[in-house]
C-alpha positions in Angstrom: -6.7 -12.2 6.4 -6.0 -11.1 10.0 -4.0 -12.9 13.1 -6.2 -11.9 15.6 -9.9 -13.4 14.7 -12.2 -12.5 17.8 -11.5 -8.8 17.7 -14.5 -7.3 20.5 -18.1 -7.8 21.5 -20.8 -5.8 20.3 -24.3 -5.1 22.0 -28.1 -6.6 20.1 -31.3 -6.2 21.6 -33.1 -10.2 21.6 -34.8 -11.5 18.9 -39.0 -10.4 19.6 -41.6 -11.7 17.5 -41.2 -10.9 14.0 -37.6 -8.8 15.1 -34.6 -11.2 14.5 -31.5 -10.2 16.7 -29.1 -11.3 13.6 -31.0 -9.1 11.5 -30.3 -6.3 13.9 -26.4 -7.2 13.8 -25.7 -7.7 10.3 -24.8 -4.6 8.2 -23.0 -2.9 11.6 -19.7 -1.4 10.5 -17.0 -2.2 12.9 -13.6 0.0 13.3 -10.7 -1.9 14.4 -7.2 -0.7 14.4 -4.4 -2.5 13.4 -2.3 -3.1 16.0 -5.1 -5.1 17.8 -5.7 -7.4 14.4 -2.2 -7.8 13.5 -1.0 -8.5 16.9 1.9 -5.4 16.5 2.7 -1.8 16.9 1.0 -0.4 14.1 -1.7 1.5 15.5 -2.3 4.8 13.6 -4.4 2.2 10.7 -8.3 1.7 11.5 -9.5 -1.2 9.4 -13.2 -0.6 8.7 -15.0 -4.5 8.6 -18.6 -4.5 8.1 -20.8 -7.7 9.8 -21.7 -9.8 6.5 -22.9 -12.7 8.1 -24.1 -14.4 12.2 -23.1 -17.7 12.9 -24.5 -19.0 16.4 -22.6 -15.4 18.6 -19.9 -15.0 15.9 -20.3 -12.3 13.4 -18.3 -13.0 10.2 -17.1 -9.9 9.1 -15.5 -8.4 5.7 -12.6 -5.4 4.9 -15.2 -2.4 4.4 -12.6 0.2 4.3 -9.2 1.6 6.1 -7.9 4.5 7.4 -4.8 6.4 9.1 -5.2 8.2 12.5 -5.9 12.0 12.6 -2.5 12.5 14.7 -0.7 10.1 12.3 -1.5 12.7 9.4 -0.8 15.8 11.2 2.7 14.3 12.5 3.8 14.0 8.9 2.9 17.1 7.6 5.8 19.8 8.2 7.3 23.2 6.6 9.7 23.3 3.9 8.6 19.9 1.9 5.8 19.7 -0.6 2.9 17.6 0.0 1.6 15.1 -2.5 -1.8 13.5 -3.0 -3.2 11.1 -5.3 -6.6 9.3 -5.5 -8.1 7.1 -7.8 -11.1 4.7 -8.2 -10.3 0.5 -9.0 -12.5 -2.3 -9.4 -10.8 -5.5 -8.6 -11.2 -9.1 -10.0 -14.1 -9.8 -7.6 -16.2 -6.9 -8.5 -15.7 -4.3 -5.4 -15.1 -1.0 -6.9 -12.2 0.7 -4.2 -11.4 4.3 -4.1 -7.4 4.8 -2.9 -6.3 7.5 -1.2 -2.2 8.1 -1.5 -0.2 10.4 0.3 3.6 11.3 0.1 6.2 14.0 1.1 9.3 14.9 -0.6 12.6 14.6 1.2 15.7 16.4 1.4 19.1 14.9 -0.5 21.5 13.5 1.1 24.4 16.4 2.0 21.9 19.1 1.0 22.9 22.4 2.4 19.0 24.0 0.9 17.0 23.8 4.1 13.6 23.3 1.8 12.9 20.1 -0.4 10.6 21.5 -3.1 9.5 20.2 -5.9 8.1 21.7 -9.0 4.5 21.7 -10.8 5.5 19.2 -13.9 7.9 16.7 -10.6 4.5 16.7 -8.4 2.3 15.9 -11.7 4.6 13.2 -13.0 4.6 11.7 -9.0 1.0 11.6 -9.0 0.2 9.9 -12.0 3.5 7.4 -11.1 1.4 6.8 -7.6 -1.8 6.2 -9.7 0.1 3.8 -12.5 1.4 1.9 -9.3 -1.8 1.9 -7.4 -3.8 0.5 -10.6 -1.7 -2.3 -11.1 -1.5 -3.7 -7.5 -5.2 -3.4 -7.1 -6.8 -4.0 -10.6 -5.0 -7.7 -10.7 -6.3 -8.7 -7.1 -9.2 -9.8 -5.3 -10.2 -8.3 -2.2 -8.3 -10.9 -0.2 -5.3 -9.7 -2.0 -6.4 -6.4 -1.6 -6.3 -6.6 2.5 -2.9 -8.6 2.1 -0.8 -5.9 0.4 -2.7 -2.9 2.9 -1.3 -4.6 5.9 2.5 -4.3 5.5 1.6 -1.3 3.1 3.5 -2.9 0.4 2.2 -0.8 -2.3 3.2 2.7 -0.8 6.9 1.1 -0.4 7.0 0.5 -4.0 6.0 4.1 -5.0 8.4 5.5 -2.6 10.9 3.3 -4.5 9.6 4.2 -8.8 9.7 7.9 -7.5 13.4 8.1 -6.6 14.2 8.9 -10.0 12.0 12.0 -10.3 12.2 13.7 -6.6 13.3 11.6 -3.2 9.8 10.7 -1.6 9.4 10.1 2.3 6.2 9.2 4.6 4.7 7.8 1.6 1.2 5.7 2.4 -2.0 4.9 1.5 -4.0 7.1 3.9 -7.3 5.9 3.2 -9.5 3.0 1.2 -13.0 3.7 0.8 -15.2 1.3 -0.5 -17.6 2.8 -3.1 -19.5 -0.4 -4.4 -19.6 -4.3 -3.0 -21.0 -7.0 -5.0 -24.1 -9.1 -3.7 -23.1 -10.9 -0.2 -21.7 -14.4 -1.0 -22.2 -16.7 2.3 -20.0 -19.7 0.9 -17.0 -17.2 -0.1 -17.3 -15.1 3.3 -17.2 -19.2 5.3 -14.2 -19.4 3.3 -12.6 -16.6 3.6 -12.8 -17.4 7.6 -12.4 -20.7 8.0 -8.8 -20.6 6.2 -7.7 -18.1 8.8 -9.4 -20.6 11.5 -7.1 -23.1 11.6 -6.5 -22.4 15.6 -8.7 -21.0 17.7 -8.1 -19.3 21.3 -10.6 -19.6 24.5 -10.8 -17.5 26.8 -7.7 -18.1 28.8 -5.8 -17.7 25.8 -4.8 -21.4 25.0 -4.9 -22.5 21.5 -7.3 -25.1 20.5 -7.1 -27.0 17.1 -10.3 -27.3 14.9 -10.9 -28.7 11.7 -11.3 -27.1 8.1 -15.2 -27.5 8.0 -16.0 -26.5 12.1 -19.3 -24.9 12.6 -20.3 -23.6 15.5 -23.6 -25.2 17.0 -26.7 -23.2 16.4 -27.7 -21.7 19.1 -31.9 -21.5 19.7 -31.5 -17.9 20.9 -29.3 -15.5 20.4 
C-alpha cells in the first residue's frame, strides 16, 4: 500500500516462560505520518497501522485509521468563510465498518469585491449531503486496500471540491480523519498478501535495494 515498508523500531520485553514477546507486540497501534511512508512532503497526515501479525523481527502491520495534524486544521480555518463538516459511517466490501470525517471551506469568486464568502443554511446542507453521496460511493465499492489507495493522494476530497462548484466554490477540502469503528477477524494469508505485493524490493541497511521473490519468508528466528 505504502513506498516506504520498514517504517521504525519498536521496544518488547523477551519472551519468559509462559509470556511470548510476539504476543506482547501484536495489537500495538503505530502512528506514522505520511511523508515518512510515502517518501514526500505531505506531513500534516498521521496514518494510524495497528501490528496484525510477527514474522521472525518484522511486524506486519494494517491501515487502523488516519488523521490530519492539529496545526494543519487550525491553518485552514480563517474569518469571513463558512466552515463545512460532514461525517458518515461505511462498511466496505471486506467487512471493516469506516467512519469519515470531511472537511471543507468556501471560497471567494473570482473578481469578488465582498470581502466574506458566505454561504447559506439550505448551500451548506445541500454540500454536506453532496460530501456524504461522494464519500459513500468511493468507500462502499472498495476494499480496504482500495480504501488506503484513494486516502493517499486524497482523491476523494478533490472530487467533492469539484461536484460542489455548482452550489458554492469550495477550497481546503479534505478528509480530516478515518476512524475505524469495526475490523473483521484477523486473516494471516490476506495480511502475507497484502505485504508481500508491496515487497517486491527490499532495502538493507545502507540503503541498497535487494530483489526477493514473491513467496520470501524471513527465517524464524528461535528468540525474539
Amino acid at each position: 500500500m505504502f513506498t516506504e515498508r520498514q517504517v521504525g523500531k519498536t521496544l518488547v520485553s523477551r519472551t519468559v516462560g509462559t509470556k511470548i514477546a510476539s504476543d506482547g507486540l501484536k495489537g500495538r497501534v503505530y502512528e506514522v505520518s505520511h511523508a515518512d511512508l510515502q517518501k514526500d512532503e505531505i506531513a500534516y497526515r498521521k496514518f494510524r497501522l495497528i501490528c496484525d501479525e510477527v514474522q521472525g523481527k518484522n511486524c506486519l502491520t494494517n491501515f487502523y485509521g488516519m488523521t490530519m495534524t492539529t496545526d494543519k486544521l487550525r491553518s485552514m480555518v480563517k474569518k469571513w468563510q463558512t466552515l463545512i463538516e460532514a461525517n458518515c459511517d461505511i462498511k466496505t466490501t471486506d467487512g471493516y465498518l469506516l467512519r469519515l470525517f470531511c472537511i471543507g471551506f468556501t471560497k471567494r469568486r473570482p473578481n469578488q469585491v465582498k470581502k466574506t464568502a458566505y454561504a447559506q443554511t439550505q448551500q451548506v446542507k445541500r454540500i454536506r449531503k453532496r460530501m456524504i453521496q461522494i464519500i459513500t460511493r468511493e468507500i462502499a465499492a472498495s476494499d480496504m486496500k482500495e480504501v488506503v489507495g484513494k486516502l493517499i493522494p486524497d482523491s476523494i476530497a478533490k472530487d467533492i471540491e469539484k461536484s460542489c462548484q455548482g452550489i458554492y466554490p469550495l477550497q481546503d477540502v479534505h478528509i480530516r480523519k478515518v476512524k475505524v469503528l469495526r475490523r473483521p477477524k484477523v486473516d494471516v494469508g490476506k495480511l502475507m498478501e497484502l505485504h508481500s505485493e508491496s515487497a517486491k524490493t527490499t532495502t538493507t541497511e545502507g540503503g541498497e535495494k535487494i530483489s526477493r521473490p514473491d513467496n520470501y519468508e524471513p527465517p524464524v528466528l528461535d528468540s525474539v
